[in-house]
Rosetta silent file (secondary structure, phi, psi, omega in degrees, C-alpha in Angstrom):
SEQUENCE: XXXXXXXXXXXXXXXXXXXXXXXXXXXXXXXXXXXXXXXXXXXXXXXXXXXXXXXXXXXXXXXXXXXXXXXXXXXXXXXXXXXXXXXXX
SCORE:     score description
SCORE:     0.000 S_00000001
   1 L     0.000  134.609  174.862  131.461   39.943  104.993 S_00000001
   2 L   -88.367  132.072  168.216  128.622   37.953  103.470 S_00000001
   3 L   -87.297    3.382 -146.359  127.172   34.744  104.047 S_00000001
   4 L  -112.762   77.955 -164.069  125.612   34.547  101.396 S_00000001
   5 H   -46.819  -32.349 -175.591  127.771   33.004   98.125 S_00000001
   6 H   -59.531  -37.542 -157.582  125.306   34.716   95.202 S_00000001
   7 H   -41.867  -44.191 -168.978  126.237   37.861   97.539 S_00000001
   8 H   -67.418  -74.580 -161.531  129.961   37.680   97.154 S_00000001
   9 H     5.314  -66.472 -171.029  129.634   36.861   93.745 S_00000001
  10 H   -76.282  -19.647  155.812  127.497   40.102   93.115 S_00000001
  11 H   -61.977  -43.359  172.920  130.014   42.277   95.189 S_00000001
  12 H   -47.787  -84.332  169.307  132.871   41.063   92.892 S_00000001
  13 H     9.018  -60.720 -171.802  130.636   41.878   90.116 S_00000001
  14 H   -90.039    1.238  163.041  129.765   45.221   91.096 S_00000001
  15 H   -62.912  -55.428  165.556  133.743   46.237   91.918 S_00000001
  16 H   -33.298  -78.173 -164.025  134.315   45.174   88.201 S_00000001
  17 H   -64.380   -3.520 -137.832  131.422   47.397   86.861 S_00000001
  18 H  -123.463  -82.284 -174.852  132.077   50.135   89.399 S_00000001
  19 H   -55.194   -8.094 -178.868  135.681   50.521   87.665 S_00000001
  20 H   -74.472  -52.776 -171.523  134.410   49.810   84.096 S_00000001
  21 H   -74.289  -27.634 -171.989  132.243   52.868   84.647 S_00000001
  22 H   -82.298  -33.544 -172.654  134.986   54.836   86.245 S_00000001
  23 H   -94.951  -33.618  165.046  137.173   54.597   83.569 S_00000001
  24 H   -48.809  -52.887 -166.174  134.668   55.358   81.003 S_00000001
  25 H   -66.644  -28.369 -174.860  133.395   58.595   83.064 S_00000001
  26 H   -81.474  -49.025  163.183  137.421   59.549   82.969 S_00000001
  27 H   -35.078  -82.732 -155.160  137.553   58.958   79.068 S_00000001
  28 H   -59.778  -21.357  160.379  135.064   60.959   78.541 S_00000001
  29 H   -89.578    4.385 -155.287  135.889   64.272   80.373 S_00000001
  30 H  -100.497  -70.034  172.832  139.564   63.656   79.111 S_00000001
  31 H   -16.617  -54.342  168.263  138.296   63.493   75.761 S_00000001
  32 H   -74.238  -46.937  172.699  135.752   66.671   76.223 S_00000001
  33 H   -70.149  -44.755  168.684  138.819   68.762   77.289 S_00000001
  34 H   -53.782  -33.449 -176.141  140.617   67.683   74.531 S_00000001
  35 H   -84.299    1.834  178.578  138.276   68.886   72.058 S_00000001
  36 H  -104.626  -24.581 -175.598  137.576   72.085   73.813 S_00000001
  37 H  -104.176   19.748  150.575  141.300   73.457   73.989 S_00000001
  38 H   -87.537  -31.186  164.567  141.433   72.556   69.913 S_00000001
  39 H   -39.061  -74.572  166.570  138.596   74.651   69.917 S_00000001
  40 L   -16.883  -59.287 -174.488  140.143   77.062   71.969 S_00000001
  41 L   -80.117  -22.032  143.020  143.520   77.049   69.679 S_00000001
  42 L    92.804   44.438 -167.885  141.089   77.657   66.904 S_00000001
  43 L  -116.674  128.490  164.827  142.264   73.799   64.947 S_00000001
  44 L   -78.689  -66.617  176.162  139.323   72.990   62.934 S_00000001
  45 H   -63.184  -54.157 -139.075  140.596   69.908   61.570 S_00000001
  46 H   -88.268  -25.639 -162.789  142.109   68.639   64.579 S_00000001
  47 H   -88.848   -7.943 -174.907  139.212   69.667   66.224 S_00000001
  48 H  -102.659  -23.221  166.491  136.294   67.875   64.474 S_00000001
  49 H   -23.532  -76.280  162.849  138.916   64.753   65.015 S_00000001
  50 H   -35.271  -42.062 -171.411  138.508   65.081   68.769 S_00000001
  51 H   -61.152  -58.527 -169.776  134.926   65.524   68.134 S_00000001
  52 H   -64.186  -20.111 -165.422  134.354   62.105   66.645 S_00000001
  53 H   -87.349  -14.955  175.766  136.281   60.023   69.195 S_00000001
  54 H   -88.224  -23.964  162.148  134.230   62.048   71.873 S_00000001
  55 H   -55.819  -41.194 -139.845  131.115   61.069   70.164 S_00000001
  56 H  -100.653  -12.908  151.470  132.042   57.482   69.857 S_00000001
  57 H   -97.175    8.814  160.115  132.588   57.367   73.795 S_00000001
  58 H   -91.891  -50.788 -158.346  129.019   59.086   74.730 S_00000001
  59 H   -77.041  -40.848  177.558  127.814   56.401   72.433 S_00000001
  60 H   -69.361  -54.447  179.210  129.819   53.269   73.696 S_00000001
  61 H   -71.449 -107.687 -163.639  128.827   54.820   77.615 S_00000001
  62 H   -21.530  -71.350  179.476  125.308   55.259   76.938 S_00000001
  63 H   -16.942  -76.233  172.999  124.935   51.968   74.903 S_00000001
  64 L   -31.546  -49.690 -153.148  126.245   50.657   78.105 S_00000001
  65 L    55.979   45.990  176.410  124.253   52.927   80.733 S_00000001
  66 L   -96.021  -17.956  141.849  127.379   53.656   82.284 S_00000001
  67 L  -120.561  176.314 -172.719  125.604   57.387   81.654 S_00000001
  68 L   -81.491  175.510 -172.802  122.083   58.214   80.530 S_00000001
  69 H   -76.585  -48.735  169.050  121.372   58.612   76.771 S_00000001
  70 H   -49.653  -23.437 -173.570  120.080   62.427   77.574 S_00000001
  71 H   -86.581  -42.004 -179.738  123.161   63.235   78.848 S_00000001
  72 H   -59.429  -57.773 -179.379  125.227   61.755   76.367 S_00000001
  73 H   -47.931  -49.667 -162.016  122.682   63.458   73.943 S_00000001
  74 H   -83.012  -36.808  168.348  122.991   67.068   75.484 S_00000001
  75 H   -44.411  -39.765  168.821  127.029   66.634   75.378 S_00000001
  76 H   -55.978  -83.706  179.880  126.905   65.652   71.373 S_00000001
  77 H    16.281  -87.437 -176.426  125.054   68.908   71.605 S_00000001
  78 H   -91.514   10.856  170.032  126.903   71.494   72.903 S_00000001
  79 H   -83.788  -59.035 -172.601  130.100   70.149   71.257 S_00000001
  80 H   -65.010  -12.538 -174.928  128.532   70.305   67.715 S_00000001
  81 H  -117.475   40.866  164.977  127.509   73.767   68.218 S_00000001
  82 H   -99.251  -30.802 -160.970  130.738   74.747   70.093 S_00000001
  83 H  -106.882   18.271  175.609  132.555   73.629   66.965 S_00000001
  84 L   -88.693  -66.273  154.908  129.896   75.037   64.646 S_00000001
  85 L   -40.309  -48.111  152.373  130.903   78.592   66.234 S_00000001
  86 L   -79.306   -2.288  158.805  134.539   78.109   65.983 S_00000001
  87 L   -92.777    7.471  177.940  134.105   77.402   62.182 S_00000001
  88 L   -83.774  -48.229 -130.917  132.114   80.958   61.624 S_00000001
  89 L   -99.822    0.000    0.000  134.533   82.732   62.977 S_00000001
């Protein structure tokens, strides 16, 4: 327990942010599976859908630095050219 008032303060603080982050990190593989079994199922439309709302929560986390920007960057990545590969085919 802290004696310290700033202290508790910054332990509330970092419970908040701790679960802020947690639910973001939880989006975002939810999100990534969805768009990988439309892939999978071979949905184009449905599947570029998936795509954008999984962009726009690597962007919204990184923005944040609830992950890094590289990561968020190599994820955009391999998505667009997962779903680049299910439209050749």
């Amino acid at each position: 327990m802290p004696n310290i008032k700033s202290q508790e303060k910054r332990d509330r603080q970092n419970i908040k942010r701790a679960s802020r982050n947690q639910a973001a990190k939880s989006k975002i593989k939810t999100l990534n599976k969805n768009f990988r079994a439309s892939v999978a199922s071979n949905q184009v439309d449905e599947a570029k859908e998936s795509m954008n709302k999984y962009f726009k929560a690597l962007d919204k986390a990184a923005k944040t630095n609830t992950v890094h920007k590289n990561f968020a960057a190599n994820k955009k990545s391999k998505a667009a050219k997962l779903l680049n590969k299910a439209k050749s085919k």
